[in-house]
N, C-alpha and C positions, 0 to 999 in steps of 0.2 A: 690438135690444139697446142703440145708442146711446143713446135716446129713456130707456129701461129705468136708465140709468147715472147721464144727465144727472137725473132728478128722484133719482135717490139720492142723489144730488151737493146737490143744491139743500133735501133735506129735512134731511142730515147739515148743510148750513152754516145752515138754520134751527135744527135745535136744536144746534147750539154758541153760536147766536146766544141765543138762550130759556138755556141753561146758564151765560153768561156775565152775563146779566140776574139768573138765577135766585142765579147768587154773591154776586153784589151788595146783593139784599136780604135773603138772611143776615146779612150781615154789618152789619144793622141789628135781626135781633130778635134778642132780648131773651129768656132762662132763668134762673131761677133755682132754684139746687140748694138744700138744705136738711141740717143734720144737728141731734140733740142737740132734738130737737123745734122747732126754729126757733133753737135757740142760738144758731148758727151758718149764714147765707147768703150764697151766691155765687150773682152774676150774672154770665152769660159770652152772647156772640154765638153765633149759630149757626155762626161760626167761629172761636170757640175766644180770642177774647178776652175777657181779662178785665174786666169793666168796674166792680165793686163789693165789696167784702168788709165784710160785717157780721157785728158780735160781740155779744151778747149783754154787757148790764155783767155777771151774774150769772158766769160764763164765765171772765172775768178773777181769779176769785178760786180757780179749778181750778187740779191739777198741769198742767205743761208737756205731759206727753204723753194728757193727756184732748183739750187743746188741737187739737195738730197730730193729732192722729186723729179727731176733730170737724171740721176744715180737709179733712185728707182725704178724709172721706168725705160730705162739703158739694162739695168742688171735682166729685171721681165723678160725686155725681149731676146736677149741673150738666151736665158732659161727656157721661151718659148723655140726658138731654132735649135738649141742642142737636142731638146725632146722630139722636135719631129727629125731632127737627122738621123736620131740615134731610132725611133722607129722606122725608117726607112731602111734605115740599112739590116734590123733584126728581123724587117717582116718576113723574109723567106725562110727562116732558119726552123720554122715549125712546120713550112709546104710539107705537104706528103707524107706527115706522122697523123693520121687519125686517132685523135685520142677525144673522144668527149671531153668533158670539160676543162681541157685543158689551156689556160688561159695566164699564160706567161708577162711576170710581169719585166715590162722595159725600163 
């Protein structure tokens, strides 16, 4: 049973170790969301920072709330592609650790 604990032990501090890696280089790519047929684009990290907002000149000459409903649903989908990148890329870091309930958040 020891034997059984100690490599649980050692697989769990492997992948915190690969998790903690794995954070890291999110937090270098790169998404870009889109609205308004390219109107409007955000780019944001895989975690969730912001790093660019472009507007369209044509854009600028819309009412205010085409605008910020263009902003919003540009930021959305940005947030929706970081989140499935960033699960993509974390889904294998639990393969091969059985642990019941263990249910990592991304």
């Amino acid at each position: 049973m020891k034997g059984g604990l100690g490599q649980l032990m050692k697989q769990a501090q492997a992948m915190q170790e690969n998790l903690r890696k794995a954070q890291e280089q999110l937090a270098s790519i790169e998404v870009e969301g889109q609205a308004g047929g390219g109107l409007v684009k955000i780019t944001v990290t895989c975690r969730n920072a912001v790093r660019k907002v472009q507007l369209d000149h044509a854009l600028l000459q819309e009412d205010r709330e085409v605008v910020e409903d263009l902003l919003a649903a540009a930021m959305n989908d940005a947030l929706r592609k970081a989140e499935q990148t960033s699960q993509e890329r974390l889904q294998g870091l639990t393969a091969g650790l059985n642990i019941p309930g263990l249910n990592l958040p991304f």
